[in-house]
C-alpha positions in Angstrom: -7.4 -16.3 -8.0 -6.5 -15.3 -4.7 -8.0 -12.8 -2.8 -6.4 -8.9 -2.5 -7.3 -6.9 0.4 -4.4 -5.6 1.5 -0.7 -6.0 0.8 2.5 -4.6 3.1 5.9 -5.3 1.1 9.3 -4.2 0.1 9.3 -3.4 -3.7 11.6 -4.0 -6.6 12.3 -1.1 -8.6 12.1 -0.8 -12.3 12.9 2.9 -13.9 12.2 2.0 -17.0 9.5 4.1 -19.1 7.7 2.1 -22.4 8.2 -1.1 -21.2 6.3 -3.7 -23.6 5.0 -7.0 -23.2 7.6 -8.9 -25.5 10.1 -7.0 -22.9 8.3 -8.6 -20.1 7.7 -12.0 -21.6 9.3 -12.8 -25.3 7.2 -14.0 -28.1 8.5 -17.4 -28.4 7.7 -18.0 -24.2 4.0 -18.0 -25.5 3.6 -21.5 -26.6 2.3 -22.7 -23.6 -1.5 -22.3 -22.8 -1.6 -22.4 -19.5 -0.7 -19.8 -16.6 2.1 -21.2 -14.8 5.4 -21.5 -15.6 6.1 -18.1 -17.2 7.5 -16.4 -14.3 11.1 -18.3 -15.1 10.8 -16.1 -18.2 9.8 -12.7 -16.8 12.2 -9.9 -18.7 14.1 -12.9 -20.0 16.6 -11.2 -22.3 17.0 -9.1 -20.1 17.5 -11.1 -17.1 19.8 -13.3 -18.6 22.5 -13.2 -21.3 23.1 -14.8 -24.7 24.3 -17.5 -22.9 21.9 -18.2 -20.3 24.2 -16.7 -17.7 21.8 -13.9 -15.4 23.1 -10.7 -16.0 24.2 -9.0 -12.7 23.4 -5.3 -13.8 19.6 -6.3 -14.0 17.8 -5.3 -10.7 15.9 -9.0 -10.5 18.9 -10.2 -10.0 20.2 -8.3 -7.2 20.4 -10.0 -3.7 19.3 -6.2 -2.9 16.0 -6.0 -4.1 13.0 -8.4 -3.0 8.8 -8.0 -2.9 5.3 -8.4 -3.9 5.6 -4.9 -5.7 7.1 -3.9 -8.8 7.6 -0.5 -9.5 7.6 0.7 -12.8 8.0 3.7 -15.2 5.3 4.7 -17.4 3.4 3.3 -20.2 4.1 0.0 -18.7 3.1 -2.8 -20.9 2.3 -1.2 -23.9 2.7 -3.0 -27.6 1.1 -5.8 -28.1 -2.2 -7.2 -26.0 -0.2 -10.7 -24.7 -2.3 -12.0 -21.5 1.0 -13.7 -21.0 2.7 -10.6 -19.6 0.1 -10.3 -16.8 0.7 -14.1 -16.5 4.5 -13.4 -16.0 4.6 -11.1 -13.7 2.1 -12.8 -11.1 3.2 -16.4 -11.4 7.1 -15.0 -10.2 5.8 -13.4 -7.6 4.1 -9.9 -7.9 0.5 -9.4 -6.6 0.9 -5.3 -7.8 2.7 -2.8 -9.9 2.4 0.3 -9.3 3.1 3.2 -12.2 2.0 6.4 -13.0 0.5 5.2 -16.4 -0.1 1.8 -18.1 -1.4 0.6 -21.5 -5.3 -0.2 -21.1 -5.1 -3.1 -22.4 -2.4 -4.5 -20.1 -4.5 -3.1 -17.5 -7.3 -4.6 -18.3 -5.5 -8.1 -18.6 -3.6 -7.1 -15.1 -6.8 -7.0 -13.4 -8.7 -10.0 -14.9 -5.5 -12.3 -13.6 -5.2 -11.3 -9.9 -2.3 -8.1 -10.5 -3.6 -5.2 -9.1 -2.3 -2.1 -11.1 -1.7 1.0 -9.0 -1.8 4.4 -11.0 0.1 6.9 -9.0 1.1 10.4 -9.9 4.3 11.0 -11.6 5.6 13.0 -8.3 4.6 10.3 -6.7 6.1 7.6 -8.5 9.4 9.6 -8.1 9.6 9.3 -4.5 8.9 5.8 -4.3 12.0 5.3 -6.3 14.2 7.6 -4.3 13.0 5.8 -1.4 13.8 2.6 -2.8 17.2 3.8 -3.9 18.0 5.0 -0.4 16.4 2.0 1.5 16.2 -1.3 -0.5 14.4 -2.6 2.6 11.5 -0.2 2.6 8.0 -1.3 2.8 5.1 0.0 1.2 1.0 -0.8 1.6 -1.5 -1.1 -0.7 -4.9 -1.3 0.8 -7.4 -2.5 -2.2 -10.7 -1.7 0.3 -9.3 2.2 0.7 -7.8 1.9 -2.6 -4.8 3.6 -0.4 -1.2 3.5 -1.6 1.1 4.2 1.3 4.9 4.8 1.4 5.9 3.3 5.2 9.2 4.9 5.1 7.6 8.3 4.7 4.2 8.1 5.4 3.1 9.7 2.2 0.0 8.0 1.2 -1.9 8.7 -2.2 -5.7 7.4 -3.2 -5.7 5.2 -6.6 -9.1 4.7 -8.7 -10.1 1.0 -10.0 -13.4 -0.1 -11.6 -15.8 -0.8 -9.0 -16.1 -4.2 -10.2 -12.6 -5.5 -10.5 -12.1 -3.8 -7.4 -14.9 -6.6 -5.8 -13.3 -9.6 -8.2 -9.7 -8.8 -6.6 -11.3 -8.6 -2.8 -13.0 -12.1 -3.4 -10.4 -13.6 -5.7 -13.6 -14.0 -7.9 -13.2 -14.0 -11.8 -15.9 -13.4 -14.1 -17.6 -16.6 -13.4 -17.2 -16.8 -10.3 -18.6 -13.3 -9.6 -21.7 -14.5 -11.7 -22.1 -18.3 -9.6 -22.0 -14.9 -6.7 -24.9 -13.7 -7.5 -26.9 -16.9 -8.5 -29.5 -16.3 -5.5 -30.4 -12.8 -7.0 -30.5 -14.1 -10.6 -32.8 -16.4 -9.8 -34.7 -14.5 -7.6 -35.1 -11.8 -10.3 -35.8 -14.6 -13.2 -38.6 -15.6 -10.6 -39.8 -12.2 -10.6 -40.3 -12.2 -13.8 -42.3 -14.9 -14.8 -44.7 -14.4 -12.8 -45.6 -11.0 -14.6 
């Protein structure tokens, strides 16, 4: 994975509230095993029309909107537990999404795949679509290290939690096993410790 530390970036809104994960990648895009390729099929029908043609009304598909952030309602990525939706979303583009609530279970996926989830307050969530809607081109930060969410356009900045954990995977791009070949030295050293009592 790579590394998140800290991220400044326009945003592409999505006002959408109970968005599930055969809305972000259909069940018959999961046939593949592997992690890339999926972000062709991010929101797929509705991204694209019966006949294949992109539909001009959907906001990935306006010149207007670009960024490393999507913005979303709440309860994003409920239904089912699909890793393939976390999968989606990254491998088009997206290193965050930012929401005022999501499914655990996407969370959880989210995080273990390099997609840092930002919970922000309802209020807040609110203003980051009206200032999206007023300025396309406005940038926002995300600082993973002050766990820091700031709006640049109005200087609003609002504190998000994560697990102390992921938090240090995202920093060092680390997943599970990597974070454990991490600490090898102090494995050992304690394995050491203990055989000679």
């Amino acid at each position: 994975m790579q590394p998140f530390k800290k991220l400044t970036s326009t945003a592409v809104p999505l006002p959408i509230e109970d968005v599930d994960t055969d809305q972000i990648i259909p069940a018959r895009f999961l046939k593949a095993t592997t992690r890339e390729g999926f972000g062709e099929n991010l929101f797929r029908d509705w991204r694209y029309d019966k006949l294949n043609h992109p539909r001009e009304d959907f906001v990935l598909n306006s010149p207007a909107y670009s960024g490393e952030i999507l913005v979303a309602g709440a309860n994003f990525g409920c239904g089912s537990s699909r890793e393939h939706a976390a999968w989606a979303i990254y491998d088009y583009g997206f290193k965050a999404v930012v929401s005022s609530y999501f499914a655990d279970i996407f969370k959880g996926n989210a995080l273990n795949n390099g997609l840092l989830p930002v919970t922000v307050s309802p209020q807040v969530l609110d203003e980051i679509f009206r200032t999206i809607e007023g300025n396309p081109a406005a940038r926002f930060t995300i600082d993973l290290e002050a766990q820091t969410f700031t709006n640049e356009e109005t200087g609003t900045s609002t504190h998000f939690d994560i697990d102390e954990y992921k938090k240090t995977c995202l920093i060092n791009g680390y997943d599970d096993i990597d974070f454990l070949l991490s600490q090898r030295e102090k494995i050992e050293a304690f394995e050491a410790q203990r055989e000679e009592h």
